[in-house]
C-alpha positions as a Markdown table, in Angstrom:
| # | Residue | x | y | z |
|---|---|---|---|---|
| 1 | Unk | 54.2 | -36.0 | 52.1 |
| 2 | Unk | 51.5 | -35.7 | 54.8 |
| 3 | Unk | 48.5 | -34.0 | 55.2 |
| 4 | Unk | 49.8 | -31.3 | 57.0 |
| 5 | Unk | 52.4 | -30.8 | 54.4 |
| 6 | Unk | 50.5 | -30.5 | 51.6 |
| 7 | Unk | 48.1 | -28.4 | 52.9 |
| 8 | Unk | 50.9 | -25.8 | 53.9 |
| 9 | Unk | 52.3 | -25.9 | 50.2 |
| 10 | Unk | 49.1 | -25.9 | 49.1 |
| 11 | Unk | 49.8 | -29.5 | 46.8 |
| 12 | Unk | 46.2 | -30.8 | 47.2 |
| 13 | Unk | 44.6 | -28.4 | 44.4 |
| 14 | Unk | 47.4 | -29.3 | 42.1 |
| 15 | Unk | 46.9 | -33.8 | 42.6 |
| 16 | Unk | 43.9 | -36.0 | 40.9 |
| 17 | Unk | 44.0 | -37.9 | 43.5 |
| 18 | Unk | 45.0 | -38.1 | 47.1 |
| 19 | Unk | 44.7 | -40.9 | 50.2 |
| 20 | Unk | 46.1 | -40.5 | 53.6 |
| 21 | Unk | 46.4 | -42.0 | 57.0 |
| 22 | Unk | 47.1 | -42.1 | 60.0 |
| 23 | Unk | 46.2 | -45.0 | 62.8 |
| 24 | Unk | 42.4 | -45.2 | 63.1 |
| 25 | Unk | 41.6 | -42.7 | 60.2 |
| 26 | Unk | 42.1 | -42.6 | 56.1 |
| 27 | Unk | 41.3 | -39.5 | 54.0 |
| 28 | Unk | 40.9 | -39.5 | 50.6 |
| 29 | Unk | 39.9 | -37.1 | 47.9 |
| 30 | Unk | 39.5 | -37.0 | 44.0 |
| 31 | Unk | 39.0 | -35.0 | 41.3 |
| 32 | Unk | 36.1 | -36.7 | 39.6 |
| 33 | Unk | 35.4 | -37.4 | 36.1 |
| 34 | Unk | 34.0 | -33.8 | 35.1 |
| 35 | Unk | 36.1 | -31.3 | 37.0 |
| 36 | Unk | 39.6 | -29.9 | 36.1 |
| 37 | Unk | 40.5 | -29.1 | 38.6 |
| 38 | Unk | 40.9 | -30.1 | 43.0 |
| 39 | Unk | 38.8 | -27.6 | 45.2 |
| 40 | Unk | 38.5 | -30.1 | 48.0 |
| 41 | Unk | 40.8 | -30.0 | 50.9 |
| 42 | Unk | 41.2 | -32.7 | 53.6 |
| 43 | Unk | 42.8 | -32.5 | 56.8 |
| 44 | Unk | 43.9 | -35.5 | 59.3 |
| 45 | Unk | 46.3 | -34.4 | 62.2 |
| 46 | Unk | 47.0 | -35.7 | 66.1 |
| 47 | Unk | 48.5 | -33.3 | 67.7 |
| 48 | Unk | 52.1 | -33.9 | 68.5 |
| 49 | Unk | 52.0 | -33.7 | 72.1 |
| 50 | Unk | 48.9 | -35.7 | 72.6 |
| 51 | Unk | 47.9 | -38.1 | 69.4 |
| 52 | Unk | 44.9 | -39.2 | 71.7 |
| 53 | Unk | 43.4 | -35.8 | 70.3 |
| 54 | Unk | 43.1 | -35.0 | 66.5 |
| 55 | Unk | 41.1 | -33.4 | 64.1 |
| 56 | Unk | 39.9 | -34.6 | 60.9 |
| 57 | Unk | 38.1 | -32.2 | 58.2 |
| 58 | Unk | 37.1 | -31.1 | 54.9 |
| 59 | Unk | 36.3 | -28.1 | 52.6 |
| 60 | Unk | 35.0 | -28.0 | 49.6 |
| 61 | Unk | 35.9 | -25.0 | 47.9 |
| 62 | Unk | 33.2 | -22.3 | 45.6 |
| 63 | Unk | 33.8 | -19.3 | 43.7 |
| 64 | Unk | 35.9 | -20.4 | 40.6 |
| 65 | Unk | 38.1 | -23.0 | 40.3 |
| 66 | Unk | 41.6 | -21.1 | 42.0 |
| 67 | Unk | 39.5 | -19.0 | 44.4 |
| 68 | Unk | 37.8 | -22.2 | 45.4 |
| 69 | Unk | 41.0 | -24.0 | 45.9 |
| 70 | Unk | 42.8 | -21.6 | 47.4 |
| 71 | Unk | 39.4 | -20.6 | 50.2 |
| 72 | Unk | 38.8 | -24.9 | 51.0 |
| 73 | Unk | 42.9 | -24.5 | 51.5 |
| 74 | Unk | 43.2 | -21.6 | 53.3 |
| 75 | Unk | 40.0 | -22.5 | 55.8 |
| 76 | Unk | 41.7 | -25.8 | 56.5 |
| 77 | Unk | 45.6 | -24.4 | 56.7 |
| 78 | Unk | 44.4 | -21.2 | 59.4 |
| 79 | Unk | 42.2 | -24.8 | 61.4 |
| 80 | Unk | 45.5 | -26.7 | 61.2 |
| 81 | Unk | 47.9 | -23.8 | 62.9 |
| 82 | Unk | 45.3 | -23.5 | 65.7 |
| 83 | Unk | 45.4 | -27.3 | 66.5 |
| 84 | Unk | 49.0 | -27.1 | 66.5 |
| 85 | Unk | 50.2 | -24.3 | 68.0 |
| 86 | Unk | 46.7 | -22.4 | 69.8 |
| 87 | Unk | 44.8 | -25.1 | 71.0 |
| 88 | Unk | 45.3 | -25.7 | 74.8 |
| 89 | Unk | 45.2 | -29.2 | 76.0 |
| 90 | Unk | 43.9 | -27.9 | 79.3 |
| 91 | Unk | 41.3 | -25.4 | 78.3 |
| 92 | Unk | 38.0 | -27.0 | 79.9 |
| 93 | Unk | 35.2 | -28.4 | 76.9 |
| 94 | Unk | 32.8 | -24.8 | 77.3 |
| 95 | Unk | 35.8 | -22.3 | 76.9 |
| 96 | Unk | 37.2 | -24.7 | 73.9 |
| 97 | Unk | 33.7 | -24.3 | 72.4 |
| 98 | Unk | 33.6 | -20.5 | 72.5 |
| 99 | Unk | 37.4 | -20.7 | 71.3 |
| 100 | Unk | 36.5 | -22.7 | 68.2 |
| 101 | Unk | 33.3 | -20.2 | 67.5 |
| 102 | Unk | 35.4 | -17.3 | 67.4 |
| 103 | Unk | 37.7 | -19.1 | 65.4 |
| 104 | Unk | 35.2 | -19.4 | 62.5 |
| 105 | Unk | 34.4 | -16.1 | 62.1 |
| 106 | Unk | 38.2 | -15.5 | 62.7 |
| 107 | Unk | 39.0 | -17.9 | 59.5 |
| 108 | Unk | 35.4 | -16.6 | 57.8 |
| 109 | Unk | 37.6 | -13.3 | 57.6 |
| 110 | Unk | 41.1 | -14.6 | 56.5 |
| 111 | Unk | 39.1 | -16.6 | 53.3 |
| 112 | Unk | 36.9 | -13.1 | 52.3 |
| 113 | Unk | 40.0 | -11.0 | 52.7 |
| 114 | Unk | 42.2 | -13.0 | 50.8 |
| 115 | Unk | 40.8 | -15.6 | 48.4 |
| 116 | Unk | 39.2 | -12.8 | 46.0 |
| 117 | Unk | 36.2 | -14.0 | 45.9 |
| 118 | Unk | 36.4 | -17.4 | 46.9 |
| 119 | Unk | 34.6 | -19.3 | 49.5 |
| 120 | Unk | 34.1 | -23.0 | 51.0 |
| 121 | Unk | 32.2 | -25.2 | 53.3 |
| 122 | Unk | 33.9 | -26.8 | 56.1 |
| 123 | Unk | 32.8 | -29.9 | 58.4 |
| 124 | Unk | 35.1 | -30.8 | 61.1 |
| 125 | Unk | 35.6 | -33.0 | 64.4 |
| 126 | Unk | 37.8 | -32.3 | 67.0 |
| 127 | Unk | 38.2 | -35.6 | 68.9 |
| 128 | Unk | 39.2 | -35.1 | 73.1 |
| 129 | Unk | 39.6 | -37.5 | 75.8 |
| 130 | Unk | 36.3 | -38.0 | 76.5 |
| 131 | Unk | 34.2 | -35.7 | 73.6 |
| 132 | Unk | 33.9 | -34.7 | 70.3 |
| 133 | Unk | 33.2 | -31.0 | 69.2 |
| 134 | Unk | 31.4 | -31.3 | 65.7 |
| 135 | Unk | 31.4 | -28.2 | 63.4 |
| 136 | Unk | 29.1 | -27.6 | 59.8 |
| 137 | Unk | 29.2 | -24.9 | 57.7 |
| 138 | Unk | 27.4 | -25.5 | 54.3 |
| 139 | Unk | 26.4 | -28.6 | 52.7 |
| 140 | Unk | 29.4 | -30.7 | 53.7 |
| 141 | Unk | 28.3 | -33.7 | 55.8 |
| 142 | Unk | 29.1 | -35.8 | 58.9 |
| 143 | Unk | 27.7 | -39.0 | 60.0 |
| 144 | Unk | 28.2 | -41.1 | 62.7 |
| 145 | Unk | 27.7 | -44.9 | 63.3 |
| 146 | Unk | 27.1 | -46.7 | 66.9 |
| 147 | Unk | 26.6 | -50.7 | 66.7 |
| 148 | Unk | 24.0 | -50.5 | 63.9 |
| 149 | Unk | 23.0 | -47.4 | 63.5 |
| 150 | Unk | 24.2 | -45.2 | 60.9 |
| 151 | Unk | 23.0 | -41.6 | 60.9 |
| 152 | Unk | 23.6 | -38.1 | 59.5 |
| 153 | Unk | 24.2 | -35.7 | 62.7 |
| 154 | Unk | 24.7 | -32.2 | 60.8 |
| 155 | Unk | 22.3 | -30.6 | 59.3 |
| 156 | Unk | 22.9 | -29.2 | 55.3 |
| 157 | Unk | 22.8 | -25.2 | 55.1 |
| 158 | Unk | 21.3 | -25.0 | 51.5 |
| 159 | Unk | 17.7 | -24.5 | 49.9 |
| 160 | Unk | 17.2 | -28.3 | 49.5 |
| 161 | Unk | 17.6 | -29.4 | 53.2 |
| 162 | Unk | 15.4 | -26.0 | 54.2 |
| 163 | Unk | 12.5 | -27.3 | 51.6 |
| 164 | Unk | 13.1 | -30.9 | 53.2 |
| 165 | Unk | 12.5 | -30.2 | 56.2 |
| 166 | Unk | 9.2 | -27.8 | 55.4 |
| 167 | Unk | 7.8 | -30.8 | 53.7 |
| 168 | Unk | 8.6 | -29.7 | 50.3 |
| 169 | Unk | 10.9 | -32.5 | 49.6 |
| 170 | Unk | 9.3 | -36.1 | 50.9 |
| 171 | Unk | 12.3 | -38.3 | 50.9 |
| 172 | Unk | 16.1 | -37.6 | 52.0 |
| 173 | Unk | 17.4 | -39.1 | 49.0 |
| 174 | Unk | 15.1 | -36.6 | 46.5 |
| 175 | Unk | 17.2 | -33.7 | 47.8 |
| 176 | Unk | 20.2 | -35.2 | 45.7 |
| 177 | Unk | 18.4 | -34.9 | 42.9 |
| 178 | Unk | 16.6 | -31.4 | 43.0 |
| 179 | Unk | 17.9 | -28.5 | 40.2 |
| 180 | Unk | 18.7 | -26.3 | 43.7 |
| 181 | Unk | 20.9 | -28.4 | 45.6 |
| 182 | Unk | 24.0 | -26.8 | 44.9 |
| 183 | Unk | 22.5 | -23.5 | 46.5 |
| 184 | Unk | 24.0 | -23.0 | 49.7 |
| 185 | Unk | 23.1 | -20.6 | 52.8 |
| 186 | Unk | 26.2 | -20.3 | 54.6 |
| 187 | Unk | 30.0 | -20.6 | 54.1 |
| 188 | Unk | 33.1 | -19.2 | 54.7 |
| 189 | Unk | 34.2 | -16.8 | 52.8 |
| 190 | Unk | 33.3 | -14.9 | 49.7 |
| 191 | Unk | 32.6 | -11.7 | 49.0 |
| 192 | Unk | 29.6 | -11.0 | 51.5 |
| 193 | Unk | 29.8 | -12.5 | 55.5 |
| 194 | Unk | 26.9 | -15.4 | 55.1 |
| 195 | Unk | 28.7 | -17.8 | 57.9 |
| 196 | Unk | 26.5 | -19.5 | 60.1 |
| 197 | Unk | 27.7 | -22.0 | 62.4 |
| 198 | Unk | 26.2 | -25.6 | 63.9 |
| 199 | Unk | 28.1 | -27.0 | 66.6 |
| 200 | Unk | 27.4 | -30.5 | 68.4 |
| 201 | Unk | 29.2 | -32.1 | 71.0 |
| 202 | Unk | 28.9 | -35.9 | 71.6 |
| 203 | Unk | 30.5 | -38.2 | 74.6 |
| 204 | Unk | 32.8 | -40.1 | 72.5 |
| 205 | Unk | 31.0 | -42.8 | 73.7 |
| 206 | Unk | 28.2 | -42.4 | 72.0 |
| 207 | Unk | 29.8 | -43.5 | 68.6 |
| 208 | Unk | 32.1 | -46.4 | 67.0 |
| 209 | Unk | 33.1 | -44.6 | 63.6 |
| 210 | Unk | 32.6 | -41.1 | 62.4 |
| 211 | Unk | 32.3 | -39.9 | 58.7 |
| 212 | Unk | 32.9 | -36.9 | 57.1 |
| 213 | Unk | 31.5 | -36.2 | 53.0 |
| 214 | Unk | 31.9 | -33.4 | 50.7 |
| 215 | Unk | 29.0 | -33.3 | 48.6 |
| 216 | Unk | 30.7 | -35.1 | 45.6 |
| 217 | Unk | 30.3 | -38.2 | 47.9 |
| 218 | Unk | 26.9 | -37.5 | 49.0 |
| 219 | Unk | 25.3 | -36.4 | 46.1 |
| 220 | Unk | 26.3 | -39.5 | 44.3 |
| 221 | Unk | 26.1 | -41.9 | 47.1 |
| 222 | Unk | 23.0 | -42.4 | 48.9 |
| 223 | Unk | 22.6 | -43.0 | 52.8 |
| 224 | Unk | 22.1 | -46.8 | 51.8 |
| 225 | Unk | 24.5 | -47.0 | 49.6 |
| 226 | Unk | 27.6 | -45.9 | 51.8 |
| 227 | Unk | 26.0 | -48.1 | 54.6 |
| 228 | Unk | 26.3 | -51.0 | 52.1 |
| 229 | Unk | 30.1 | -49.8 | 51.1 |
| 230 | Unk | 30.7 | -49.7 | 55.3 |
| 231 | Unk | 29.4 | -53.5 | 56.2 |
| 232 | Unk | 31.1 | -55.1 | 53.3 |
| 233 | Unk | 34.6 | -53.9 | 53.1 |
| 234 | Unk | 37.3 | -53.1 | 56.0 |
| 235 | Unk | 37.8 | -50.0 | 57.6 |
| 236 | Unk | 41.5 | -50.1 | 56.4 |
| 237 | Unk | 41.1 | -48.0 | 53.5 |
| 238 | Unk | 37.5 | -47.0 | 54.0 |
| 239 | Unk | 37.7 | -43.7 | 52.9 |
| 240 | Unk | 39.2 | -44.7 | 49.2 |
| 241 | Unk | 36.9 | -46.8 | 49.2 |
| 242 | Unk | 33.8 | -44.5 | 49.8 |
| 243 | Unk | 35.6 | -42.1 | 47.1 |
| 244 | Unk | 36.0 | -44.6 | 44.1 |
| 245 | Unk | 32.2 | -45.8 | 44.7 |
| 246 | Unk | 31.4 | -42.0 | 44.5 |
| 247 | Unk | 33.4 | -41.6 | 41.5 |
| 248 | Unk | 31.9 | -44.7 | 39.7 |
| 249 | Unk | 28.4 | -45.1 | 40.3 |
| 250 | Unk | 25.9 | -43.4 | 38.6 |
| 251 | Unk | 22.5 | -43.0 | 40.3 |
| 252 | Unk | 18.7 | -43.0 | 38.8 |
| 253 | Unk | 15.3 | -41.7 | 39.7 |
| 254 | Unk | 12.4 | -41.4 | 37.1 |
| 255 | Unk | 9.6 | -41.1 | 39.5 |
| 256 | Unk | 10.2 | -37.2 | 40.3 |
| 257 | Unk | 9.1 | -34.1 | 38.1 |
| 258 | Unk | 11.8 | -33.6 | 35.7 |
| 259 | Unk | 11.1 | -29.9 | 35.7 |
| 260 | Unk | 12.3 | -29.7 | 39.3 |
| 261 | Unk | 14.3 | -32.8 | 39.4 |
| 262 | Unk | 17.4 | -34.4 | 38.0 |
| 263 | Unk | 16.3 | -37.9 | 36.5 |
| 264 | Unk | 20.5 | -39.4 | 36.4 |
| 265 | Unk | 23.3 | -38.5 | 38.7 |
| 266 | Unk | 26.9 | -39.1 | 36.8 |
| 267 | Unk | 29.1 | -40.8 | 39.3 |
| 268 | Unk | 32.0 | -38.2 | 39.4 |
| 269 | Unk | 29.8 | -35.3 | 38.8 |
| 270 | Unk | 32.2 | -33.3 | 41.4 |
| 271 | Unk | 35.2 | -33.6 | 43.3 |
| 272 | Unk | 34.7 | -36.3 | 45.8 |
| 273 | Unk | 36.4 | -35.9 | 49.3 |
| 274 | Unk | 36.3 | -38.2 | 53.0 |
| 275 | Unk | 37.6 | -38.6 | 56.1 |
| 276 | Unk | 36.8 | -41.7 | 58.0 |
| 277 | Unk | 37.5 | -42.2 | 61.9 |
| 278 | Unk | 37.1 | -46.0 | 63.3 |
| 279 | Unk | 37.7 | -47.0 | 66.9 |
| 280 | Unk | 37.9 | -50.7 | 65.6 |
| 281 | Unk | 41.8 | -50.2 | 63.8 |
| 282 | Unk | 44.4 | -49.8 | 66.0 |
């Protein structure tokens, strides 16, 4: 089965586990060690007249455990019909942009009127000739590396990264920790509209690989540690790799007030989904 096919039956949910790939990019996502069940969704897709363009996402789905599968499924199966059968492969880069904002709020209504409840984040990157239109909603993540550098380029909706970025929170890495890091400010979905919407667009140029994280990655993996898991195993399967580490390793900080902080993080803690996108497979 691919992607595209489990998606439209909706099998992701229902699987422990799940790696896919296409030339250039793997996807992967897991259940974890403490949830019953798959809220993630993944999608990896060139479009079938033109596999120079593709898009690669995820969703990681809130609200209780079938509204939350059925709203990170549902985001990422309404994104997949546009790419197929909407997107024009001729429609100039500032009408494509207002065409993909409209098409959040479009998909923001499809998961609130019909997933009872149930919302998700969504991170995606819609690759063209020559750029890439990057989208965030929530807490999901996407980084991107260039040479050496190795960088986060969305920014998280949710109390921690807002208290970060105030000064509240010194390091990066503390936010993983804090009691409030699952408290997000915008998504798709749910009962009430709370979408809000970061776009980016890069020359393609401008990076080698590209990374997108739920949070099960990220909150068990730091920044250094998937840069680590990067320089010392292949691209090939990069994305399982990236999961398993997030499944598996636990992480420790003793130096931060317990009554605000988290002193362990339990590799697994979540489901654990990522896309990977390198220019250096063929």
């Amino acid at each position: 089965m691919t992607c595209y096919s489990d998606i439209v039956l909706n099998k992701q949910f229902s699987k422990k586990n799940l790696n896919y790939y296409l030339p250039n990019i793997s996807a992967s996502l897991d259940i974890g060690k403490q949830r019953n069940k798959q809220e993630d969704s993944v999608l990896i897709l060139e479009h079938p007249f033109n596999n120079n363009i593709k898009i690669l996402a995820v969703a990681d789905g809130m609200g209780g455990l079938s509204d939350g599968a059925k709203a990170s499924n549902v985001a990422l199966l309404n994104l997949a019909k546009w790419f197929l059968y909407q997107l024009k492969l001729d429609n100039n880069l500032n009408n494509l942009v207002c065409e993909m904002q409209v098409l959040m709020n479009v998909i923001d209504n499809i998961v609130r009127k019909n997933c009872n409840g149930g919302g998700t984040t969504l991170a995606t990157a819609l690759i063209l000739k020559n750029n890439t239109i990057f989208i965030n909603i929530g807490d999901s993540r996407i980084y991107i590396k260039n040479n050496n550098d190795f960088f986060q380029l969305s920014k998280d909706h949710s109390i921690v990264w807002d208290m970060y970025e105030r000064g509240e929170i010194a390091n990066k890495d503390d936010m993983r920790f804090h009691k409030y890091n699952n408290l997000i400010t915008s998504r798709l979905g749910c009962e009430s509209k709370k979408l809000r919407i970061d776009l980016k667009i890069l020359d393609n140029s401008s990076y080698q690989d590209l990374f997108i994280f739920t949070d099960g990655v990220t909150d068990c993996l730091s920044d250094d540690a998937i840069i680590r898991i990067i320089e010392s195993n292949t691209y090939l399967k990069m994305s399982q790799i990236i999961v398993k580490n997030a499944i598996t390793t636990d992480s420790y900080n003793f130096t931060l007030d317990s009554d605000e902080y988290y002193n362990k993080i339990c590799g697994g803690k979540d489901n654990s989904s990522a896309v990977v996108f390198s220019k250096k497979l063929v």
